[in-house]
C-alpha positions as CSV (number, residue, x, y, z in Angstrom):
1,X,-7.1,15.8,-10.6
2,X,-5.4,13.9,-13.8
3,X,-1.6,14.9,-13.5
4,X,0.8,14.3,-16.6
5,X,2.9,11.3,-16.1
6,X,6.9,12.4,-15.4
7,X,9.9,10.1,-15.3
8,X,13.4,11.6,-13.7
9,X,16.6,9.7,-14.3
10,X,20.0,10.7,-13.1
11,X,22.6,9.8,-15.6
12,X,25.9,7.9,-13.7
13,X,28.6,10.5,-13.2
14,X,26.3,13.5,-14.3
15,X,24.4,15.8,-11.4
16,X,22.1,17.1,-14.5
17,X,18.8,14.8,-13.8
18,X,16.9,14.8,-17.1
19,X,13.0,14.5,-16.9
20,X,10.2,13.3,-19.1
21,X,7.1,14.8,-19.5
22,X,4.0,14.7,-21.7
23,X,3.8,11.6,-23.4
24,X,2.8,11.6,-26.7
25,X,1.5,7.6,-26.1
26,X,0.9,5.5,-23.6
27,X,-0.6,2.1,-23.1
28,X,-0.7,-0.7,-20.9
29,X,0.1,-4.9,-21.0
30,X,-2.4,-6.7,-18.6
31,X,-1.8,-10.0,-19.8
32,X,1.7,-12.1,-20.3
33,X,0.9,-13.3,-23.8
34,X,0.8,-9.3,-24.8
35,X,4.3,-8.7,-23.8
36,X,6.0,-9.4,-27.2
37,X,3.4,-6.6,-29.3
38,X,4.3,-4.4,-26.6
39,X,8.0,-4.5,-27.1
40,X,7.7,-4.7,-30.9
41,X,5.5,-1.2,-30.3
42,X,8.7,0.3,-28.8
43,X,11.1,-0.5,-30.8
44,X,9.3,0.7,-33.7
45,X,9.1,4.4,-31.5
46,X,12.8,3.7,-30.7
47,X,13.8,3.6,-34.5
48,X,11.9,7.0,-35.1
49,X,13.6,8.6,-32.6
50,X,11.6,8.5,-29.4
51,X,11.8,8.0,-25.6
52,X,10.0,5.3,-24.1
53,X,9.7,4.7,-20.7
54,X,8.2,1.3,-18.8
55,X,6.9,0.7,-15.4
56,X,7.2,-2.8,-14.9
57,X,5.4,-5.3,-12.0
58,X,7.3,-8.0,-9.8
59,X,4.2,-9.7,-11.2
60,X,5.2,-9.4,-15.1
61,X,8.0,-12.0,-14.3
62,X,6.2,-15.1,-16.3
63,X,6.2,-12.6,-19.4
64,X,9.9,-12.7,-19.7
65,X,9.9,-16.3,-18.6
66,X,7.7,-19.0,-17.8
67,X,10.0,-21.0,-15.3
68,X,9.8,-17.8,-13.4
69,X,6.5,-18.1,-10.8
70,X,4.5,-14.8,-10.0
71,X,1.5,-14.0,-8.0
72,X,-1.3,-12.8,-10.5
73,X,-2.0,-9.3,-10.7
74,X,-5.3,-8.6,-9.1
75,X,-4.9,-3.8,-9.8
76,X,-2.2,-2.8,-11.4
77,X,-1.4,-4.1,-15.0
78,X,2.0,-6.4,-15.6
79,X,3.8,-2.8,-16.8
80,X,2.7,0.6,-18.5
81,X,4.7,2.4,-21.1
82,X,4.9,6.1,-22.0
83,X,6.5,7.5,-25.2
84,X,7.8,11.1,-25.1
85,X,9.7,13.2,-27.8
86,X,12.4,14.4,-26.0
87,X,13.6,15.0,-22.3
88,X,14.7,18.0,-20.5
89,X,16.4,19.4,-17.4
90,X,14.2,18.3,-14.4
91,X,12.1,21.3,-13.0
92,X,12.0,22.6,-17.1
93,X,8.4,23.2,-18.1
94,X,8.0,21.5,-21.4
């Protein structure tokens, strides 16, 4: 069963946990050299008001710098990225 994708975060010196859920986009970077489109992507979601959220692999080191050595990837991609409108109070249903 496919569940929606939901990302909790606790702001410092706040008990309220905020939650993110339904993403209106999501995609993937499998390959270093795809890291800088990626970010672009954001910050264009960023300037029009959007939440994005990344999941980021040890293994995505190399994209951030080169000097930096990493074992290849061999299931999951170097990070994933979810866009949402808007969080709520974790446990709200929207």
């Amino acid at each position: 069963m496919y569940q929606t994708p939901t990302f909790v975060f606790t702001r410092p010196g706040q008990a309220t946990r905020l939650a993110f859920r339904f993403p209106v986009a999501q995609w993937s970077v499998t390959r270093e050299a795809d890291f800088p489109e990626s970010f672009a992507r954001v910050a264009e979601f960023q300037a029009d008001g959007y939440y994005v959220a990344m999941v980021l692999s040890y293994e995505a080191a190399r994209g951030f710098d080169q000097a930096l050595s990493a074992h290849l990837p061999h299931l999951l991609p170097l990070a994933w990225f979810a866009v949402f409108k808007q969080p709520c109070e974790f446990g709200c249903s929207g």
